[in-house]
C-alpha positions as CSV (number, residue, x, y, z in Angstrom):
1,X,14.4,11.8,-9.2
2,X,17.5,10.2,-7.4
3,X,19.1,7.1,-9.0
4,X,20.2,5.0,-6.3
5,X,22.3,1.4,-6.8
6,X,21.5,-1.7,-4.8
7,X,24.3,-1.2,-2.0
8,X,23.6,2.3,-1.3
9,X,19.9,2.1,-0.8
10,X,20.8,-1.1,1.9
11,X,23.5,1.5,3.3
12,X,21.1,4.1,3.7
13,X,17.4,2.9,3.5
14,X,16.1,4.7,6.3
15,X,17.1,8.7,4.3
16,X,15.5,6.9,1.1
17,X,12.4,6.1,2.9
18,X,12.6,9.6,4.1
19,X,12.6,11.1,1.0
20,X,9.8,8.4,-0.5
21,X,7.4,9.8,2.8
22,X,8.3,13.8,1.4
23,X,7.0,12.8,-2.3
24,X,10.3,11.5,-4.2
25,X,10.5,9.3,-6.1
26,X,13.8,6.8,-6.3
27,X,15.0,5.0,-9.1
28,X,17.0,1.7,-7.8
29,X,19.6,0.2,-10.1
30,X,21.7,-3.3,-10.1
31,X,24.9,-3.1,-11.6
32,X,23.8,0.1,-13.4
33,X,20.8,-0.9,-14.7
34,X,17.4,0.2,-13.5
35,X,15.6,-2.6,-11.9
36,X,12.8,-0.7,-9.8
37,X,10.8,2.9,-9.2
38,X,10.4,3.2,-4.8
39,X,7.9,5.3,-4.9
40,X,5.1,7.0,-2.6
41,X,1.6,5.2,-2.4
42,X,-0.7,8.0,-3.3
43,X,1.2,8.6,-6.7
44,X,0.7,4.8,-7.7
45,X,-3.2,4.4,-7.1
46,X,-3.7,4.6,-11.1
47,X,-2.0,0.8,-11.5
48,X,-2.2,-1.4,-8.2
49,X,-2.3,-4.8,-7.1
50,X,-4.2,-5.7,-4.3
51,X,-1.6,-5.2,-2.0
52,X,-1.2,-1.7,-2.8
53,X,-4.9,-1.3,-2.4
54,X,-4.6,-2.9,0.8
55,X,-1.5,-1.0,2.1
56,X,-3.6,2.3,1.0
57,X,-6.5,1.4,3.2
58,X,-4.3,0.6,6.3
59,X,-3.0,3.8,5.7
60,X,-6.0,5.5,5.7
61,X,-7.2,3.4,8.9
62,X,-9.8,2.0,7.6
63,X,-8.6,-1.8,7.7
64,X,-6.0,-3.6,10.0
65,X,-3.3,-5.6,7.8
66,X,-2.7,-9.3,9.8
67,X,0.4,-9.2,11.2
68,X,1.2,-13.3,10.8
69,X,0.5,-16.7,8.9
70,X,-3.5,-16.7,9.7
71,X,-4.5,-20.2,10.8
72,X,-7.7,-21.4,9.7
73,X,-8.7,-23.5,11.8
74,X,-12.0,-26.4,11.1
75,X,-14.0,-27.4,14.4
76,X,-14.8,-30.7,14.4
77,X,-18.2,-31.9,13.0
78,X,-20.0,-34.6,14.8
79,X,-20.9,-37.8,13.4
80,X,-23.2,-40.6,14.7
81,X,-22.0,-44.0,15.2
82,X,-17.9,-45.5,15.6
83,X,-14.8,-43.2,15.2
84,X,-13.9,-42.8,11.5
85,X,-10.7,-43.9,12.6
86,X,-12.4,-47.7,13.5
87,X,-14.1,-47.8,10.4
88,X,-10.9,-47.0,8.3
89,X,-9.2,-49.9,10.7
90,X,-11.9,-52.4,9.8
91,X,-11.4,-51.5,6.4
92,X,-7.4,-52.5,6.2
93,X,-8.4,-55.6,7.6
């Protein structure tokens, strides 16, 4: 398992991803010190978060991850009578 420090993996991220796709597994360090396991999916499906789970899925095709900020968005509901906006008016007064 490679040990790889901060600097180098942003120097050469795309050979680490690489290796991650072929099975590795990379050990990142700060300063020396290990701070993370880069890993592929399939070898962590014992201990995931949702997002993991998710990620899985996608990969398998099955679901399509959003790809921005979703917007919910509330249609209006009809009322009878004034505006809201008039009776909140009339109320200030």
């Amino acid at each position: 398992m490679p040990i790889v420090g901060v600097r180098e993996l942003k120097n050469r991220l795309t050979h680490y991803l690489r290796l991650i796709r072929q099975g590795e597994a990379i050990i990142i360090t700060d300063r020396g010190k290990p701070i993370a396991v880069l890993k592929p999916i399939e070898e962590s499906e014992g201990q995931r978060g949702w997002e993991e789970r998710l990620a899985v899925l996608a990969e398998r095709g099955l679901i399509t991850l959003p790809r921005g900020k979703f917007d919910f968005i509330t249609p209006p509901i009809p009322v009878k009578g004034k505006p809201l906006s008039e009776t909140v008016l009339e109320d200030r007064r």
